[in-house]
Structures are given as structure tokens and as C-alpha cells.
C-alpha positions as CSV (number, residue, x, y, z in Angstrom):
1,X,0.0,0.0,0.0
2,X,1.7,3.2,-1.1
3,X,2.4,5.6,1.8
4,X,0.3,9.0,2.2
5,X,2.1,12.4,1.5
6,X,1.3,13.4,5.2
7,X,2.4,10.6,6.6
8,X,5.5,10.2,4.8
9,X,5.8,14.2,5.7
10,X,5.3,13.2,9.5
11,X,8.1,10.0,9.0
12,X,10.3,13.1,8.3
13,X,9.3,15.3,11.1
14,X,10.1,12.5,13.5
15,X,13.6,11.5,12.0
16,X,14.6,15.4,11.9
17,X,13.6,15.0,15.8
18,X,15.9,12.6,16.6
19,X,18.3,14.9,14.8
20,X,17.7,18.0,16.9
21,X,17.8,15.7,19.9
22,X,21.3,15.1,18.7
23,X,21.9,18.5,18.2
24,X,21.3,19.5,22.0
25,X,23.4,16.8,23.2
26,X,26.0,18.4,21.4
27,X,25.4,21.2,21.9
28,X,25.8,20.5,25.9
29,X,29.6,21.5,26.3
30,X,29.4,25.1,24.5
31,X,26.2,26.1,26.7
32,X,28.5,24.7,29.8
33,X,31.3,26.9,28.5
34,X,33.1,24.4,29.4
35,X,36.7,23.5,27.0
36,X,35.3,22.0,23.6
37,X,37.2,19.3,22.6
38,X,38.0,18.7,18.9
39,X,35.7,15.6,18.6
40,X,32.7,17.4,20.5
41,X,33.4,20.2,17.5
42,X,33.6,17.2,15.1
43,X,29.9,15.9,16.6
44,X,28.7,19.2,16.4
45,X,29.7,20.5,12.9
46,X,28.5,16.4,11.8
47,X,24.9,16.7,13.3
48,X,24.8,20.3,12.2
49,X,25.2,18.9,8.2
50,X,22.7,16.0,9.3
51,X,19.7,18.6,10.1
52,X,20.5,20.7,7.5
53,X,20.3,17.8,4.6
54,X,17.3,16.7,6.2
55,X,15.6,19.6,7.7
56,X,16.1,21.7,3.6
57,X,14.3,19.7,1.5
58,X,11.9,18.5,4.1
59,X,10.7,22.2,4.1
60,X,10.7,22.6,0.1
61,X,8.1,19.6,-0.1
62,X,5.8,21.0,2.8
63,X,6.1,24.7,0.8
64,X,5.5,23.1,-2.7
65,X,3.1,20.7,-1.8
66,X,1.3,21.0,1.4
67,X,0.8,24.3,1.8
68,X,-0.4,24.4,-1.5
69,X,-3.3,21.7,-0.9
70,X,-3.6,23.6,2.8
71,X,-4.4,26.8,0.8
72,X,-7.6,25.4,-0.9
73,X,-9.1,25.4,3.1
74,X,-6.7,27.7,5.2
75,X,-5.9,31.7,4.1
76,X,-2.2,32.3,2.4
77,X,-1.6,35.4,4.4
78,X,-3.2,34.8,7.9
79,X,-3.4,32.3,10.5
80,X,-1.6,29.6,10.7
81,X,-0.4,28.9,7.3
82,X,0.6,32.3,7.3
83,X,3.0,31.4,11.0
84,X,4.2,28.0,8.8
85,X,5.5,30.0,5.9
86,X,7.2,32.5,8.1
87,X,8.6,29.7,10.3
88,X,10.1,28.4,6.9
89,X,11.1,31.4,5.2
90,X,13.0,32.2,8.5
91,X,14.3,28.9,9.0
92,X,15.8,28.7,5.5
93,X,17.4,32.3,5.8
């Protein structure tokens, strides 16, 4: 059975989750200020390129096709399609 746009949209959500869970782990020793190691910078800058290729063309498919469908029900310009967009246009800034 072939998988639903939203749920393959919400597979993504979840997996770019994980991700920013990984993120605040290592993200731990700067907010410490404690001495960053090389390999805690190494983690960092590695789950840094992990969100990004996951997190950019996750947000291209929601603003090509989601909020396209969303628009035929929801206003372009107010509400919250309105807050998504700008979430996404100030994400990918």
C-alpha cells in the first residue's frame, strides 16, 4: 500500500527530531562553556550537516506541496499557514 504524502511528511518530522535531539546533546559542552574538545566540535559540525540535509528539502516539499493543498481550506496570508511560511522562510534564511 503506497504511503500518504502526510504521513511520509510526518516519517520526516520525527527523523529530523531525533536529529535535533542530537543536536542539544551536542550542543551541551558550549552552553557549559566548558573546553570544547576537537571531537565534541567534530559531533557538532556532523549533526549540524545531518539537520540541515534533512531539515532543507523536508521544508521545500511541505512549501511546494502541502501548503499548496492547505491553501484550498486555510488563508495564504493569515493564521496559521501564514505562522508555517514564516517559520520556513526564517528557518531557510
Amino acid at each position: 500500500m503506497p504511503q500518504l504524502a502526510t504521513e511520509h511528511l510526518l516519517k520526516e518530522h520525527r527523523e529530523i527530531e531525533k536529529i535535533l535531539a542530537e543536536l542539544d546533546i551536542a550542543l551541551a559542552p558550549f552552553r557549559n562553556k566548558t573546553p570544547i574538545t576537537a571531537e565534541e566540535t567534530k559531533t557538532l559540525c556532523g549533526v549540524s550537516c545531518q539537520l540541515l540535509e534533512q531539515l532543507l528539502p523536508h521544508l521545500a516539499k511541505e512549501d511546494r506541496v502541502l501548503y499548496p493543498a492547505l491553501e484550498e481550506f486555510l488563508p495564504r496570508y493569515e493564521g496559521p499557514l501564514a505562522v508555517l511560511r514564516g517559520a520556513h522562510s526564517h528557518i531557510a534564511s
